[in-house]
Each structure stands twice: as C-alpha cells, then as structure tokens.
Backbone as CSV, one residue per row, in Angstrom:
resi,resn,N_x,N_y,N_z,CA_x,CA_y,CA_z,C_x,C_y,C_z
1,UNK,-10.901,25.094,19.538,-9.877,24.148,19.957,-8.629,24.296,19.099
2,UNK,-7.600,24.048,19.521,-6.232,23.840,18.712,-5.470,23.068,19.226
3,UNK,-4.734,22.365,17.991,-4.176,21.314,18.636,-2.618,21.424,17.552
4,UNK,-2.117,20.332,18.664,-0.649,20.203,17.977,-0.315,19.583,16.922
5,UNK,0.666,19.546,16.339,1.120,18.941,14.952,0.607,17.322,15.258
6,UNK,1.578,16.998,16.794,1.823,15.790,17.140,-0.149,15.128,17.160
7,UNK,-0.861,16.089,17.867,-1.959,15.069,18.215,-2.785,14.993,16.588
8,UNK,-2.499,16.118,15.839,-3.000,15.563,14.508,-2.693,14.840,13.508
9,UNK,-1.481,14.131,13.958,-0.806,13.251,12.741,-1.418,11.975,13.678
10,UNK,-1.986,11.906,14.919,-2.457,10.956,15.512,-3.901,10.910,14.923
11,UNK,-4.142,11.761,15.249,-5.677,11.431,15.329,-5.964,11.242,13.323
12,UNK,-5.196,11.959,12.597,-5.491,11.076,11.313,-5.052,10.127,10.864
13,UNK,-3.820,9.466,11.333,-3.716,8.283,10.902,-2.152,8.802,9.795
14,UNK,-1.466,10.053,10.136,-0.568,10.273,9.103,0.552,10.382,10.072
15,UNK,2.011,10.762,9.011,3.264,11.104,10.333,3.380,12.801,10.232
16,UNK,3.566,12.833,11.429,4.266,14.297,11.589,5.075,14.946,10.917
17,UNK,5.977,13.746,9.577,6.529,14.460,8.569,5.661,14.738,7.430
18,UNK,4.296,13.929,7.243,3.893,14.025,6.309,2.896,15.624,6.268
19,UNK,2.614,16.240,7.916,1.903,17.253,7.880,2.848,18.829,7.698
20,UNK,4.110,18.157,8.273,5.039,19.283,7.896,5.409,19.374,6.318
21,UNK,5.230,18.159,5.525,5.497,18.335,3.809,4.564,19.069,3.161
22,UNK,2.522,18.684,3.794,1.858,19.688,3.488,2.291,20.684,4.344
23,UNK,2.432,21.402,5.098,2.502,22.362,5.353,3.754,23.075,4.347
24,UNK,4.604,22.915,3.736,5.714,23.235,3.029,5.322,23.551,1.663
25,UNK,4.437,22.642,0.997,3.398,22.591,-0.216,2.474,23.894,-0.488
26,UNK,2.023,24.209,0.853,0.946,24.693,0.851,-0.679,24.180,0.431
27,UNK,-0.839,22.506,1.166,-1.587,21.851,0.712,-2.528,21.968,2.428
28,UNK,-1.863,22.235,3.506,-2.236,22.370,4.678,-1.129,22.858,5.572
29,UNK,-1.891,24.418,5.950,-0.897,25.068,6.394,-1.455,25.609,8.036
30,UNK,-1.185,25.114,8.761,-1.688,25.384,10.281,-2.097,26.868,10.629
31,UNK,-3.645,26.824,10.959,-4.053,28.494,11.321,-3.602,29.262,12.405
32,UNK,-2.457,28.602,13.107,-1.719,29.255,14.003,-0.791,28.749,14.702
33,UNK,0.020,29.778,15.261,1.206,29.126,15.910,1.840,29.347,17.323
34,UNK,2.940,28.943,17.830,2.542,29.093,19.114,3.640,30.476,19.117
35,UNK,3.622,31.416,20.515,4.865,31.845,20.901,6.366,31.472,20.250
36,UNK,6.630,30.400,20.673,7.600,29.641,19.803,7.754,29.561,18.350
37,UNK,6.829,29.225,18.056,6.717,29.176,16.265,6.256,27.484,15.632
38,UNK,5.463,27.137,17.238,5.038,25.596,16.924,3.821,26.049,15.918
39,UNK,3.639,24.587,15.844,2.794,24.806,14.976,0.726,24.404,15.672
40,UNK,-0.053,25.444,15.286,-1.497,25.035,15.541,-2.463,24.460,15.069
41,UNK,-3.164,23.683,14.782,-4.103,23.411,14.316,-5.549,23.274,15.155
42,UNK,-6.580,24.172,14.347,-8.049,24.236,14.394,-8.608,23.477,13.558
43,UNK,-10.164,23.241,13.853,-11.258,22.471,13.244,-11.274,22.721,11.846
44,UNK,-10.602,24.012,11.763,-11.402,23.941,10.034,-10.069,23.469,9.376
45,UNK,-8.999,23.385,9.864,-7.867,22.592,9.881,-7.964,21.309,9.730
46,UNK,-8.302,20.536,10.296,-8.900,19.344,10.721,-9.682,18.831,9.257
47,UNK,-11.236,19.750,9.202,-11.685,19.542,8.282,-11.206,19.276,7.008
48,UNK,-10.774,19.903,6.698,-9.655,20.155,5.214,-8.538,19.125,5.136
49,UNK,-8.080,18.901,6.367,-6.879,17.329,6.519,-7.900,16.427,5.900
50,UNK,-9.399,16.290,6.682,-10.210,15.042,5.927,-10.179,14.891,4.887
51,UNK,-10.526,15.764,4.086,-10.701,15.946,2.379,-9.443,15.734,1.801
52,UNK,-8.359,16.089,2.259,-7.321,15.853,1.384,-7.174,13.849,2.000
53,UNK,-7.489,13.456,3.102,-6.848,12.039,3.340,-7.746,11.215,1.996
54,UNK,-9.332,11.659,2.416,-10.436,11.610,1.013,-9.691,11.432,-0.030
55,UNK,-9.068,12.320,-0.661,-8.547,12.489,-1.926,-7.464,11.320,-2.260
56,UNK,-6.722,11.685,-1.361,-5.529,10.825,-1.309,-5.621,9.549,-1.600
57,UNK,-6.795,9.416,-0.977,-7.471,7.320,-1.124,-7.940,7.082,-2.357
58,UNK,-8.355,8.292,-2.856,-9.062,8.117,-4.621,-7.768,8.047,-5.095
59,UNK,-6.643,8.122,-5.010,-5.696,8.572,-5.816,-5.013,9.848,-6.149
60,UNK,-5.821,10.627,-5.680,-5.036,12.264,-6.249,-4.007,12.682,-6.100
61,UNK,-3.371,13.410,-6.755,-1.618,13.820,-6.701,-1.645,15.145,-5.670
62,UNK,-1.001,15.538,-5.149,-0.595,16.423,-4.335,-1.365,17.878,-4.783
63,UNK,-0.975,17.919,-5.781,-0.809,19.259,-6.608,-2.626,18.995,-6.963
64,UNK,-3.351,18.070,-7.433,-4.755,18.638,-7.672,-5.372,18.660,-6.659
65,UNK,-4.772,17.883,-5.565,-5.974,18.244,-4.303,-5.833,19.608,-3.884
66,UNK,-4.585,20.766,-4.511,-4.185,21.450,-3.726,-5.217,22.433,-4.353
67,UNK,-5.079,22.277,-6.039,-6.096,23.092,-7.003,-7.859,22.992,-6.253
68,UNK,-7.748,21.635,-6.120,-9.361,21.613,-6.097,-10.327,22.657,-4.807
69,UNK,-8.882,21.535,-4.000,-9.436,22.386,-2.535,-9.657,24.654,-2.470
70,UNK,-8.225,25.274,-3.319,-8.135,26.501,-3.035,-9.357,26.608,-4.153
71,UNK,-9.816,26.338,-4.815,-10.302,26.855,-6.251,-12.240,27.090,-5.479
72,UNK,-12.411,28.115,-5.875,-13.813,28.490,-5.278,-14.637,27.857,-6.722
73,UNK,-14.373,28.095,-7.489,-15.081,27.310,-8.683,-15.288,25.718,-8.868
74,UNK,-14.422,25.209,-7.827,-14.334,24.231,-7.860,-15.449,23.210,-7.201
75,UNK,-15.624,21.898,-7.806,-17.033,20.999,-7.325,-16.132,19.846,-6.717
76,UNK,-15.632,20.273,-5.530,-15.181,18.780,-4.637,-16.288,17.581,-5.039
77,UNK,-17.402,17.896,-4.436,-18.551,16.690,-4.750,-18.523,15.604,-6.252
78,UNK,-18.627,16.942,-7.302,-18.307,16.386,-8.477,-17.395,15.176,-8.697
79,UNK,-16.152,15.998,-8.145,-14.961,14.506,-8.119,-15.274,13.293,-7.339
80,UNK,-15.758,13.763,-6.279,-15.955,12.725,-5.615,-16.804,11.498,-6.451
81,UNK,-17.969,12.065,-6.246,-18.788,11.294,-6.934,-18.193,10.769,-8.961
82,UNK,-17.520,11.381,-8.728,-16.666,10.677,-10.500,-15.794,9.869,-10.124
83,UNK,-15.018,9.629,-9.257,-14.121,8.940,-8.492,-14.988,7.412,-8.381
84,UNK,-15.985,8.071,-7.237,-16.876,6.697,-7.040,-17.533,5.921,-7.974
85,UNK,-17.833,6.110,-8.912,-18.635,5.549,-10.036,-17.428,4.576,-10.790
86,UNK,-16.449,5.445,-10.445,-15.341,4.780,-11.585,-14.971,3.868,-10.759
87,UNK,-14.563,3.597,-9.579,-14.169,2.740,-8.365,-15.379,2.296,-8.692
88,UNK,-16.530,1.701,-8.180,-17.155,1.385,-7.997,-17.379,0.076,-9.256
89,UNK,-17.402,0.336,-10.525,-17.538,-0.225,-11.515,-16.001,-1.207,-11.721
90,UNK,-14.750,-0.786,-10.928,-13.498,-1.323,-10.768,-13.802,-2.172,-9.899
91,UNK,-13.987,-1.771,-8.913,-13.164,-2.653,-7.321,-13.946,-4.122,-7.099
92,UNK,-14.516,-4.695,-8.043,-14.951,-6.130,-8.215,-13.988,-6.742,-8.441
93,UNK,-13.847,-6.239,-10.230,-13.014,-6.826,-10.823,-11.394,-6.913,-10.139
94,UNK,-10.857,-5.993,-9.632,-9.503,-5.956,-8.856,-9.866,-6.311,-7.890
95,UNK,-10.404,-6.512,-6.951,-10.637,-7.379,-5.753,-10.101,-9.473,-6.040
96,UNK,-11.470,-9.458,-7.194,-11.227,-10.705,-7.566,-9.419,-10.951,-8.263
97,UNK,-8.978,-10.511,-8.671,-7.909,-10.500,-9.785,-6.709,-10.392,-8.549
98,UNK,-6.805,-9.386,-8.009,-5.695,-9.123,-6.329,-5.612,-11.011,-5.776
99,UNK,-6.968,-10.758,-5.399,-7.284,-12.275,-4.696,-7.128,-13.583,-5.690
100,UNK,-7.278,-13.558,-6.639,-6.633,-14.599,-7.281,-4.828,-14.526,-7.299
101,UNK,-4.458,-13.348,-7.727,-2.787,-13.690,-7.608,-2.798,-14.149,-6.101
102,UNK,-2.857,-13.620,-5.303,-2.468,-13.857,-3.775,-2.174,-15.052,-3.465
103,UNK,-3.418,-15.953,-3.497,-3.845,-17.420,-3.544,-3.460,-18.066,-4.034
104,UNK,-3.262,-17.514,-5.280,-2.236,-18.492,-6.202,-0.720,-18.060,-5.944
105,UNK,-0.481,-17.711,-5.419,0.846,-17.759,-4.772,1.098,-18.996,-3.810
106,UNK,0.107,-18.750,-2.470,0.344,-19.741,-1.562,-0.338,-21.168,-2.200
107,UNK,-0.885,-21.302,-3.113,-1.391,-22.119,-3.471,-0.100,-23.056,-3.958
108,UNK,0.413,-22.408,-5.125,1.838,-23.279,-5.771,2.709,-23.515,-5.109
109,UNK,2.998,-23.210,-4.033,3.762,-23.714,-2.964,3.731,-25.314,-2.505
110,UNK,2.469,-25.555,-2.234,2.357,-27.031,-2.369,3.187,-28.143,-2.986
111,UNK,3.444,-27.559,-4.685,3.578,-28.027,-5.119,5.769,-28.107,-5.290
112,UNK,6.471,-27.731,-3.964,7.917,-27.736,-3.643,8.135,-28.911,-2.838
113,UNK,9.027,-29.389,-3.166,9.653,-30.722,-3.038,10.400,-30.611,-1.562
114,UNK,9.768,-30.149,-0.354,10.816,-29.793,0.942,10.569,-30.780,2.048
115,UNK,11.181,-31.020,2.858,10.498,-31.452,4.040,9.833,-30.608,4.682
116,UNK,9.178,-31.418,5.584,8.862,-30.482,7.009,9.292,-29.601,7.329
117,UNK,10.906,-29.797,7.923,12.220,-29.200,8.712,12.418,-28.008,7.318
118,UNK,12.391,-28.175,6.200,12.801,-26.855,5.220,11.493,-26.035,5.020
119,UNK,10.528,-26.818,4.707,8.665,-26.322,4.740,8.961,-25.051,6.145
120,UNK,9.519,-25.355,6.860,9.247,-24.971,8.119,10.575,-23.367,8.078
121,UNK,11.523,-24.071,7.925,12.382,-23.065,7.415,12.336,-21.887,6.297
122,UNK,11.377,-21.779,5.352,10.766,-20.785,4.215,9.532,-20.171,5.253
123,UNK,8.617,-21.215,5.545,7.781,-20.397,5.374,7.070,-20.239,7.063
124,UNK,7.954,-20.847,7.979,7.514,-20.070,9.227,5.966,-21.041,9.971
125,UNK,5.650,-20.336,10.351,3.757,-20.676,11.234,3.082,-20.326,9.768
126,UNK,3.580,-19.928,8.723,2.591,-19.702,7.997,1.836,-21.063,6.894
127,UNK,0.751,-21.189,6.461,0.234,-22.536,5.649,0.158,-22.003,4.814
128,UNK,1.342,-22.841,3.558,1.084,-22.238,2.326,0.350,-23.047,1.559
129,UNK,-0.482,-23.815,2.221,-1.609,-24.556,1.604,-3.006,-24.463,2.112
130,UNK,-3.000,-23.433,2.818,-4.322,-22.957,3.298,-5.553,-22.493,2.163
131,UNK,-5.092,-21.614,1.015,-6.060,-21.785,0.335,-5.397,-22.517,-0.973
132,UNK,-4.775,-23.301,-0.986,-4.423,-23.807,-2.550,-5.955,-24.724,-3.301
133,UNK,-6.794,-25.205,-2.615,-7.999,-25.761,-3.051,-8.625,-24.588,-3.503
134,UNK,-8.783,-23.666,-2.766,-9.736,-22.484,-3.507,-9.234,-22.061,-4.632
135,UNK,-7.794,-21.460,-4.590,-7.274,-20.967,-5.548,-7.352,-21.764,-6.999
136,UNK,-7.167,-23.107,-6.700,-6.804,-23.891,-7.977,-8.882,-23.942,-8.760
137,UNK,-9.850,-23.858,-7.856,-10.971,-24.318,-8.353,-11.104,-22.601,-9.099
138,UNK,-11.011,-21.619,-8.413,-11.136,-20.364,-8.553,-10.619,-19.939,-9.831
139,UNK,-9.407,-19.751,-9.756,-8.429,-19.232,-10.600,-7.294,-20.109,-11.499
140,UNK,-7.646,-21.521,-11.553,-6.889,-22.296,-12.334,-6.239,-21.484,-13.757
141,UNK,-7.814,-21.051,-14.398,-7.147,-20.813,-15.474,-6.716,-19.705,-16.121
142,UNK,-6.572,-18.669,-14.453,-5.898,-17.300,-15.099,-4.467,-17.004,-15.913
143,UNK,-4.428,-16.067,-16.597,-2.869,-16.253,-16.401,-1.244,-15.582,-15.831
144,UNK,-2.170,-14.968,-14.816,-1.349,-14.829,-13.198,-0.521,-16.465,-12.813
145,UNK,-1.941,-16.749,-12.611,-1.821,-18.459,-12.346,-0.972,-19.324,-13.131
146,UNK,-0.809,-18.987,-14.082,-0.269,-19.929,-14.975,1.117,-19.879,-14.420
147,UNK,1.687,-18.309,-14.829,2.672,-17.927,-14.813,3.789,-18.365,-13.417
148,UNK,2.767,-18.259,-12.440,3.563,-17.889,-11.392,3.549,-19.667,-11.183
149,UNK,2.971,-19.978,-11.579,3.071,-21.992,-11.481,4.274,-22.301,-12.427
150,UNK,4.571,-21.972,-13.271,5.667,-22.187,-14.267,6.923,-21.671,-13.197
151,UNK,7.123,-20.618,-12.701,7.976,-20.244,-12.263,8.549,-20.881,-10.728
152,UNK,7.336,-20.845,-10.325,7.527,-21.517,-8.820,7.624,-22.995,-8.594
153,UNK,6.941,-23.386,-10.141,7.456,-25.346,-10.059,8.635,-25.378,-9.837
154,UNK,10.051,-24.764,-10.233,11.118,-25.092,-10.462,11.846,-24.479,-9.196
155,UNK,11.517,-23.629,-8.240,11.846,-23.256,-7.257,12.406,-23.850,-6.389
156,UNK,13.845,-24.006,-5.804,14.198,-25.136,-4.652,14.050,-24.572,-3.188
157,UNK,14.377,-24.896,-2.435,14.568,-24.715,-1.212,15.045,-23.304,-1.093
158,UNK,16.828,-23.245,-1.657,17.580,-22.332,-1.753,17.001,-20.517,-2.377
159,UNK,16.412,-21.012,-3.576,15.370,-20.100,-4.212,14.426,-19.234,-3.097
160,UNK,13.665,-20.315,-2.522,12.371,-19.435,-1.648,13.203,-18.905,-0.595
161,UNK,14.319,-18.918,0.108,15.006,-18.826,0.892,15.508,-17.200,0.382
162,UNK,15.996,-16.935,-0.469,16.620,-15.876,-1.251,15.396,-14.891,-1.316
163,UNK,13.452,-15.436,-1.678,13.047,-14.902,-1.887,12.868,-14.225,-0.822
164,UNK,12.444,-15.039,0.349,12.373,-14.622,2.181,13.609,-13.194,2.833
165,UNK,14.659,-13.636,2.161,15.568,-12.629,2.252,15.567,-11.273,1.804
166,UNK,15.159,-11.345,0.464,14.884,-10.318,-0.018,13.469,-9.500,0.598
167,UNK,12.490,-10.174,0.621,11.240,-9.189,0.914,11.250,-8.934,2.408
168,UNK,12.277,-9.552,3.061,13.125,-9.017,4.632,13.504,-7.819,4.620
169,UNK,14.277,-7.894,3.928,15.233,-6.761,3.683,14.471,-5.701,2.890
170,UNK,13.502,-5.852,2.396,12.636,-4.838,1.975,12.006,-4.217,2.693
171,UNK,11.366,-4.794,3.637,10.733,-4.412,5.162,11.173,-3.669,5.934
172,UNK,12.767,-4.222,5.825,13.070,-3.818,7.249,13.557,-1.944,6.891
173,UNK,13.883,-1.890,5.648,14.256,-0.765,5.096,13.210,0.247,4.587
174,UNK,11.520,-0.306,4.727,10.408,0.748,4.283,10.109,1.030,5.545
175,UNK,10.684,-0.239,7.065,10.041,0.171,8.239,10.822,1.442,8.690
176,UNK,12.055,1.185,8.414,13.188,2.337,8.662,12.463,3.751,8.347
177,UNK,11.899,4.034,6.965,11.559,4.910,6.309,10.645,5.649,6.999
178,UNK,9.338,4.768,7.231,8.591,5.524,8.267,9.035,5.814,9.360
179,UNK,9.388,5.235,10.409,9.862,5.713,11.598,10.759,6.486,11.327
180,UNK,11.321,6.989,10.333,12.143,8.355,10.176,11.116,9.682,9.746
181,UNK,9.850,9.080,9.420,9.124,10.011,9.378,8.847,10.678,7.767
182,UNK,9.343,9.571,7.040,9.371,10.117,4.995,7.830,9.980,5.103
183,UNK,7.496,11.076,4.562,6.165,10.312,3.793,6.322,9.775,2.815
184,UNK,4.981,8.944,3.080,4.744,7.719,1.937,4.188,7.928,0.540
185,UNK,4.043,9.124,0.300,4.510,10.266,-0.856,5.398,10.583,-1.543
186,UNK,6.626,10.475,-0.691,7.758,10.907,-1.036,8.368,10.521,-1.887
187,UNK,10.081,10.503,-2.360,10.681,10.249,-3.343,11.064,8.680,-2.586
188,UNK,11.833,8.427,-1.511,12.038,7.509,-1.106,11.214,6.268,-0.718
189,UNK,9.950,6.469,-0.046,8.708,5.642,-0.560,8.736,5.231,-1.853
190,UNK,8.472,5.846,-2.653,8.125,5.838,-3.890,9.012,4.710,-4.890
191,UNK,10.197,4.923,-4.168,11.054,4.404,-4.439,11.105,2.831,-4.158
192,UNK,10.725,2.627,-2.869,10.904,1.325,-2.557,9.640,0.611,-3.127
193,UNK,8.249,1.378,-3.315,7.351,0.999,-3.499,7.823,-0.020,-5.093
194,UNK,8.357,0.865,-5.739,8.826,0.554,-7.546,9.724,-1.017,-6.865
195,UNK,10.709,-1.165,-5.652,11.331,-2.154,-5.925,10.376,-3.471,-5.494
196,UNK,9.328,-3.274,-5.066,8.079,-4.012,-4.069,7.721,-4.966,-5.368
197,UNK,7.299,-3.745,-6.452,6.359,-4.038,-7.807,7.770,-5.031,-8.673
198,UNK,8.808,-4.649,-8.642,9.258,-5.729,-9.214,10.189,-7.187,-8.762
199,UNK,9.958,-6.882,-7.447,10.593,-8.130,-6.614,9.399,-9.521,-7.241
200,UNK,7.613,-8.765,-6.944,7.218,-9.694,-7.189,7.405,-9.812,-9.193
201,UNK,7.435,-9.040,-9.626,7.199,-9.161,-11.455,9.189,-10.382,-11.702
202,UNK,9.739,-10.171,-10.515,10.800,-10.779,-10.831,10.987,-12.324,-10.784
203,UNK,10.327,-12.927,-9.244,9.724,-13.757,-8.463,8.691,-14.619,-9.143
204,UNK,7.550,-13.760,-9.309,6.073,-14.416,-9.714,5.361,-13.765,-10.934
205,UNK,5.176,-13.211,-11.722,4.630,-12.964,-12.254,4.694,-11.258,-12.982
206,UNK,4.675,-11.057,-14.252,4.348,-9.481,-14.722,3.268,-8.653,-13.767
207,UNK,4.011,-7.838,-12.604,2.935,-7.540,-11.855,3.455,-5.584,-12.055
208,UNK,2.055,-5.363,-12.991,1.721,-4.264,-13.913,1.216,-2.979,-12.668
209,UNK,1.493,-1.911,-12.985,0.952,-0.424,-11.875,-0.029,-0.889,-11.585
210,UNK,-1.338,-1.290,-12.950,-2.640,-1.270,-12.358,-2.928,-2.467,-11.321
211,UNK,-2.068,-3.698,-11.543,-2.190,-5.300,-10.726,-1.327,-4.248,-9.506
212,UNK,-0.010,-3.854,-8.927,0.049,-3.391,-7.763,-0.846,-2.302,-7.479
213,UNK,-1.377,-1.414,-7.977,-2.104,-0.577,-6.868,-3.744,-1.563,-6.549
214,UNK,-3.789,-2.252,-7.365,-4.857,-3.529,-6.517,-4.423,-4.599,-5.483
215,UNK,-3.639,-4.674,-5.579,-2.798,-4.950,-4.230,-2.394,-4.295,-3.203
216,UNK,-2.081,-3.092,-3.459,-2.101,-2.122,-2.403,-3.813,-2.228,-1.559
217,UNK,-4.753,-1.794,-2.608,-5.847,-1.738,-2.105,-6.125,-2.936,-1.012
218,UNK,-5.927,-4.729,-1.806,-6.316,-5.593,-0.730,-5.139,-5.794,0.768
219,UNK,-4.370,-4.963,0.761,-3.666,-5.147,2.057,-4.230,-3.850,3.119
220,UNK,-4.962,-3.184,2.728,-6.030,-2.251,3.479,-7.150,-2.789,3.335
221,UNK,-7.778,-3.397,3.286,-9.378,-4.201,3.036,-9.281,-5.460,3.638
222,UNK,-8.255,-6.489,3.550,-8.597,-7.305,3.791,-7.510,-7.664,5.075
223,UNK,-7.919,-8.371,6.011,-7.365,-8.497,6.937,-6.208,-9.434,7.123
224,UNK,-6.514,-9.934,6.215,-4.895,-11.716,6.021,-4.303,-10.874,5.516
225,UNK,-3.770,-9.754,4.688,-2.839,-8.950,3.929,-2.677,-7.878,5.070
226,UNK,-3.530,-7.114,5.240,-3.547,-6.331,6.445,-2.811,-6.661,7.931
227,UNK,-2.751,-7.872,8.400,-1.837,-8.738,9.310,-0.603,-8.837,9.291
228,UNK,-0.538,-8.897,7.843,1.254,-9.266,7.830,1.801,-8.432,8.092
229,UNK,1.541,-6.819,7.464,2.242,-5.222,7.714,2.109,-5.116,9.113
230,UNK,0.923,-5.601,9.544,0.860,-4.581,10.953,1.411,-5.645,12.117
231,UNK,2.007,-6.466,11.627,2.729,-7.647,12.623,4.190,-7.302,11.910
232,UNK,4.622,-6.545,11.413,6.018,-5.908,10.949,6.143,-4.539,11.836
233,UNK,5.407,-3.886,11.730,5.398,-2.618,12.351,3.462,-1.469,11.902
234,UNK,3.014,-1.453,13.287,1.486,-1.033,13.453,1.588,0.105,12.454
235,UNK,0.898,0.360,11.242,0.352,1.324,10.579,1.172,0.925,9.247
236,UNK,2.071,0.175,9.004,2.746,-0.213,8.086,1.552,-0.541,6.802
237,UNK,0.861,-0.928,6.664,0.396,-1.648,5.442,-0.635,-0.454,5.122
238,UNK,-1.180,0.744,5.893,-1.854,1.631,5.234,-0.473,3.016,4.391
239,UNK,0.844,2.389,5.166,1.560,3.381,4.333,2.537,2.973,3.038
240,UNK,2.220,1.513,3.054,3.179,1.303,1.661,1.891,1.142,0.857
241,UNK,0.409,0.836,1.066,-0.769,1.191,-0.053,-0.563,2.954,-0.425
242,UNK,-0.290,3.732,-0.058,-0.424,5.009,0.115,1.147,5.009,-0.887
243,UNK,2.480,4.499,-0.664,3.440,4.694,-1.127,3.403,4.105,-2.702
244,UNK,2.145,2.795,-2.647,2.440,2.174,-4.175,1.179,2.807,-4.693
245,UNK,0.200,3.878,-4.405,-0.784,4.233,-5.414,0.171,5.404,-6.086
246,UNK,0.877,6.628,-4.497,1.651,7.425,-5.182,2.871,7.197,-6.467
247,UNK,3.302,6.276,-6.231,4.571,5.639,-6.971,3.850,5.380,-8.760
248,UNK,2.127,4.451,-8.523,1.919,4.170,-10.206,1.399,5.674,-10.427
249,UNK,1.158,6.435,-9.818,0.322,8.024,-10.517,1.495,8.491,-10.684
250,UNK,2.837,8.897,-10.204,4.140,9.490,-10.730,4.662,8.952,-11.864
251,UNK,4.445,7.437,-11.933,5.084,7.032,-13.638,4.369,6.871,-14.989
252,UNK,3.195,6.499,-14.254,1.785,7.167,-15.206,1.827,8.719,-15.690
C-alpha cells in the first residue's frame, strides 16, 4: 500500500507540515514518490511514524529519536521501558499536583466580589465554583494554593477581564499557528508555548517547566481540560501539550 502525505498526517493525528519537517530532518523520509515528485508513504513508513509519535509522548527531542531509530545497536525497548518506570513512578504525583492547581484556580474565584451580570461577563457558561469544595478540602494547604489565593483575592472585575483577554488572544494566535501548518515542535510553537507558562506564573502562581509540562499532560488525559482546546479548534489541546513538552526539553 502507499499512501499520501495528506492521508498520513490524518491517520496519525499530525499536520502535513509536521511530516514534511521530518522529512527535511531526515527523521522520516517517504519510501517513494510519485511521477511528480509527491510524496509516498508505505507500511514500514507508517511503522516508524508510530515509534517516533511513541517517542515524542515520552518526551524525546528530534535529534535522539533520529539516533535511536537509525542506530542498529540501538535498544528502542530499553528506552521505552526506562521511560516507563520513570513515568510511571511520576504521573501520580503530577496528576495530583496538575489537579490541585487547576481547582484551585476555579476554586478562588468564588471568592470575587461581582454580580451575576459581571460573574457572567468573566466567566461565560462556565462554574467557577464547581469544584471549589473539593479543591479547598483537597489542596487547602498547598502552596500553589496559597499563592494563587493571595493573588486572586485582590482581583477586580477589570483584572479577570484583562486576564480573559489575554489567554484570547493567545488562542487565537496558537490556533492561527496550526492551521498554517507550524509544527508544534517548532520555533514558533515553542514560542507561544513559553508565553502560555508565564501568562499563568504572571496571573497565578510560579508555574515551573516541570508544573507546565504536567499540565500539558492533564489537558490530554483528562477530559474538562481536553474540552476547552477542542471547543477552540479540534486537535488543539494534543498540539500545544506537544508544543509545551517541546518548549521545557529546549530550555532544559
């Protein structure tokens, strides 16, 4: 079988710019082409896209998936399984810690002095008191929690309004990005990803590489985070997780 650029950036879940960047890399380079000079892809094509998407989700940089994969000496399995152990012994603890900031976000909200008519004006159909009971029994005494309660007590109307604006305008300019086809690899991803990490460290709280790429993680896992991206634009929230793991491994 062979297939086109187009049906394989479908069927994995990537953009058509991101298979032409590997292909440029030499991280995945199509086993054939057409008359024209399109581009082909076969199964063992295919195969090898898996392993690198694999990789990609552990974290890996461009350049070692490129080593691991050409290298005949090399123990894909090995990593894998070193990857997993190390995740594995993580993704409790950042699960819980993700999910406590989150919560305690909408949680302190409660605590703004608005009406209805302004309640309604910030924050939309959304309840920013939906989990504030959990959060406060949960995570009272983190100090995520603390922080972002100090900051957000004093918050007016005008404030959350500015904040709404801003993470608008953040959106609307990472949605731009993809539908132009950057990967979420790239310099420009990467880029916005860094202004993501400090809108909130500006807003709410010191929010550190390792606290955003656990956030990245719960907006692919969990479906209330997962909702918001893909009610902005469908595939959005698996490509700014992908843009903020690349972004903390480049400054790391």
């Amino acid at each position: 079988m062979a297939y086109t650029v187009g049906e394989v950036a479908k069927a994995a879940g990537v953009t058509v710019r991101t298979l032409h960047h590997y292909d440029e890399i030499g991280l995945l380079s199509p086993s054939g082409r057409t008359p024209a000079g399109y581009r082909r892809y076969d199964d063992a094509d295919l195969e090898r896209l898996q392993l690198v998407r694999y990789y990609r989700e552990l974290g890996f940089p461009l350049e070692e998936i490129t080593t691991i994969l050409d290298d005949p000496h090399a123990d894909p399995e090995a990593h894998l399984r070193r990857q997993h152990e190390l995740l594995t012994g993580r993704i409790g603890k950042f699960q819980e810690m993700v999910a406590a900031i989150e919560l305690a976000l909408e949680a302190r909200r409660m605590s703004i002095r608005l009406t209805p008519q302004e309640r309604f004006e910030v924050f939309g159909d959304a309840d920013p008191e939906a989990y504030a009971e959990e959060a406060e029994r949960r995570w009272g005494d983190g100090e995520a929690y603390r922080e972002s309660s100090r900051r957000t007590a004093g918050y007016s109307k005008d404030d959350w309004l500015r904040n709404k604006a801003e993470n608008e305008d953040w959106g609307r300019r990472l949605t731009a990005l993809m539908d132009a086809g950057s990967p979420a690899d790239g310099p420009e991803a990467m880029a916005l990803a860094e202004e993501h990490r400090q809108l909130i460290s500006r807003w709410f709280y010191d929010c550190t590489y390792e606290i955003h790429t656990g956030l990245a993680d719960m907006y692919v896992a969990d479906e209330r985070f997962t909702a918001y991206f893909e009610n902005i634009r469908p595939g959005l929230a698996a490509y700014v997780a992908e843009a903020i793991h690349a972004n903390a491994i480049t400054r790391a």
